[in-house]
N, C-alpha and C positions, 0 to 999 in steps of 0.2 A: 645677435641682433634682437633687439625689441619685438615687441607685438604688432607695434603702430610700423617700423620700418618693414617688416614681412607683410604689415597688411597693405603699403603703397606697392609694394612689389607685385603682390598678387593682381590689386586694383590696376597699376599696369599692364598687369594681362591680359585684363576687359578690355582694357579701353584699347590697346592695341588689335584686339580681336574685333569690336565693332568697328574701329575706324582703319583696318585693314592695313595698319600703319608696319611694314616691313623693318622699317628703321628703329622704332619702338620696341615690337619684341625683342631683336637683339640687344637693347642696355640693360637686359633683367637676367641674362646667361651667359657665364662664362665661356670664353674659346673654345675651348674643348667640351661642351654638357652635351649629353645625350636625350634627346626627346621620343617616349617612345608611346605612340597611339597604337591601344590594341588591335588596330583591322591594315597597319600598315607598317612595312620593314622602320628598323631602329634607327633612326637619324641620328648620327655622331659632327657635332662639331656645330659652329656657329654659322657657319654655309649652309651646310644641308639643313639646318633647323629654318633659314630662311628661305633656303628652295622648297623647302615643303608647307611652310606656311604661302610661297608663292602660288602653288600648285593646288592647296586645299582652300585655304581661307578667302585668298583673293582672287583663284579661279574659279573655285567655284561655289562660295557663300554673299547674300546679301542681305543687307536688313538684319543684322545681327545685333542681340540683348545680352548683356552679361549680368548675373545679378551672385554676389558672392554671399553665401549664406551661413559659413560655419568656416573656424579656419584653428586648426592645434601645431603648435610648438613644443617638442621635444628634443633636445639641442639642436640639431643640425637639421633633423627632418620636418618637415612642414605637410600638417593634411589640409588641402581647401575642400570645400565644398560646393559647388553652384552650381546654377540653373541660366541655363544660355536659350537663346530663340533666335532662328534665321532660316532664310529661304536658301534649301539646296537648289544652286540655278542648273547643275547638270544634271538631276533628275525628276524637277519640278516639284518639289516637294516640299512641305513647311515640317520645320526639325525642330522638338523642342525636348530640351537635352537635360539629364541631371550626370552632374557627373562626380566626381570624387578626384582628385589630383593627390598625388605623392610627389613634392618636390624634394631633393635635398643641397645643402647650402651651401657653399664656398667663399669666403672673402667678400663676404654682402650681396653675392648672386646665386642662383640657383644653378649647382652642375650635371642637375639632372631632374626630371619630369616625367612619370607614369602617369598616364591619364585609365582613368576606369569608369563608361559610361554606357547610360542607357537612356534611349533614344525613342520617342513616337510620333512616326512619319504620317501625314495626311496630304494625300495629295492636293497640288493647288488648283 
């Protein structure tokens, strides 16, 4: 894949993410990818990637900013880089996040996603 094709892919991540769009994330991973955020069990499959974006993003995020800052291509693995903002509504909290993603690639979608981030919360 291209640079430009990896980076509408990514850019769908954002925008999926701010506009909470469940439908969205899933056209960016294949069937079977694994999604794995450091603070919660490994999501396998395109189900459980959407029950837990059900569960995280649109249960309990709002007001969310994506801004992609830096993004490398090495055959199949992809590093993004960005900085997101949004109101945790289950613990009152404004989250403004940098984080580091490890995606890798499959047939023009991503069949796997490690996310690596750090976080400073203020309450609202």
């Amino acid at each position: 894949m291209t640079r430009e094709e990896v980076k509408r892919l990514i850019e769908t991540y954002g925008k999926a993410w701010e506009t909470q769009d469940l439908e969205l994330i899933t056209t960016i991973f294949t069937d079977d990818a694994t999604y794995h955020d450091p603070r919660e069990p490994e999501n396998s499959g395109i189900d459980a990637i959407k029950e837990y974006w059900m569960r995280k993003v649109v249960g309990e995020q709002k007001d969310i900013h994506f801004n992609l800052r830096n993004l490398w291509i090495d055959g199949t693995t992809v590093i993004a880089e960005w900085d997101a903002n949004f109101i945790d509504t289950k613990r009152s909290l404004k989250i403004a996040m940098s984080e580091v993603a490890i995606f890798e690639m499959r047939d023009g979608l991503f069949s796997s996603l490690r996310e690596y981030y750090k976080t400073v919360k203020t309450p609202l």
